[in-house]
C-alpha positions in Angstrom: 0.0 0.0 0.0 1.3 3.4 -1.0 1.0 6.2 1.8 0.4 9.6 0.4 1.7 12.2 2.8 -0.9 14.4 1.4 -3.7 12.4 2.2 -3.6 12.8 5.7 -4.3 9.3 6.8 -7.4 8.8 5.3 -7.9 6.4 2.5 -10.4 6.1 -0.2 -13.4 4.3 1.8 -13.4 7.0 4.3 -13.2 9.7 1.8 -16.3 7.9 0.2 -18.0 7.5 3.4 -17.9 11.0 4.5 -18.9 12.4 1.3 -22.2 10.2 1.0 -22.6 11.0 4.9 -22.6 14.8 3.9 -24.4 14.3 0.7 -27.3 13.2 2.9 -27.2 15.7 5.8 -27.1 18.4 3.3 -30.4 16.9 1.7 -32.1 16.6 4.8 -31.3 20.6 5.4 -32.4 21.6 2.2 -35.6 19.3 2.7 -36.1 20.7 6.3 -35.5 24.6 4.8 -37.8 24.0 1.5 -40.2 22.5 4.4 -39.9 26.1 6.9 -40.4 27.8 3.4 -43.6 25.8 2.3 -45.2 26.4 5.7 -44.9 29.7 6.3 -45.1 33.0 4.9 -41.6 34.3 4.9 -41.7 37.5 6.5 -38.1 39.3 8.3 -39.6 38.0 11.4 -40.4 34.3 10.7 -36.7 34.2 9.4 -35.2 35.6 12.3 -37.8 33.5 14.9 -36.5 30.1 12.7 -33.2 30.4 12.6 -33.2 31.9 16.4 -34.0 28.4 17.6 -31.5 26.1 18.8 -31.9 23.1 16.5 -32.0 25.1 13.2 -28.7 26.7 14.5 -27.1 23.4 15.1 -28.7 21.8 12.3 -27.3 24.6 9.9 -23.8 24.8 11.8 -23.9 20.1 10.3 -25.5 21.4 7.0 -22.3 24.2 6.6 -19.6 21.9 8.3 -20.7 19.0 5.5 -20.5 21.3 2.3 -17.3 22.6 3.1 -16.2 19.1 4.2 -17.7 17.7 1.2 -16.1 20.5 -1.1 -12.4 19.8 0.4 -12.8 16.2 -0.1 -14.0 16.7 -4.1 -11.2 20.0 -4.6 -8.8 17.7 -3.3 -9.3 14.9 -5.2 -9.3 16.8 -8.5 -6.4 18.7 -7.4 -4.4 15.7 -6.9 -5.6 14.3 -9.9 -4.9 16.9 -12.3 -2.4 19.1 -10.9 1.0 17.1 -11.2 3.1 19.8 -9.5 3.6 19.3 -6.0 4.5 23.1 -5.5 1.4 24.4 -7.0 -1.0 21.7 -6.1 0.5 21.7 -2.1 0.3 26.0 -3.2 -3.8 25.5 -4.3 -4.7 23.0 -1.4 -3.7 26.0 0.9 -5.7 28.4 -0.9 -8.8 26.0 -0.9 -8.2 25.4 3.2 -7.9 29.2 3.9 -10.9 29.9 1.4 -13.0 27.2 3.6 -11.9 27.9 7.0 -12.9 31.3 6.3 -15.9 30.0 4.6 -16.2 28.3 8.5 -15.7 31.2 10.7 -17.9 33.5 8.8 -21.2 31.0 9.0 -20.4 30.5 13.0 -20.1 34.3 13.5 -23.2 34.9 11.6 -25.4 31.9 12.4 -24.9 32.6 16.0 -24.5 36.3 16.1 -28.7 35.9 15.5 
């Protein structure tokens, strides 16, 4: 078995696993949301009452933590499929952690700044 230092540790089954895991919780959110919206007239404060409660925060902190989890699994894949420099791929993968983490700190600041 070849280990990639670039992979982390993980391996292809658990890359797999957590994409299909993510997949799914970011269906249930969008059901749940398209649900809230279906329901209810949307008005500034029916928005601001929904995503004031507890389990829409934490539900929406999961639904944010799987995209960008599922986006770094699918950018890093391509990236080390097509991008055969080390320098510039290792250069990229930085760019496309800072872009997320940022991504990450921005959706906890807003969600619970409600």
């Amino acid at each position: 078995m070849v280990k990639n230092v670039s992979s982390l540790g993980r391996n292809g089954v658990h890359d797999y696993i957590l994409v299909r895991a993510s997949a799914i919780l970011m269906t249930l959110y969008v059901v749940y949301l398209v649900g809230f919206c279906a329901f209810n007239e949307i008005t500034y404060e029916t928005w601001t009452a929904f995503f004031s409660g507890t389990f829409t925060k934490v539900f929406t902190m999961l639904a944010l933590v799987s995209v960008l989890m599922h986006g770094w699994i699918g950018l890093w894949q391509v990236l080390t499929d097509y991008v055969k420099c080390s320098k510039l791929r290792v250069g990229l993968q930085f760019v496309v952690i800072a872009v997320l983490l940022g991504y990450l700190f921005s959706g906890l600041f807003i969600l619970w700044g409600v």
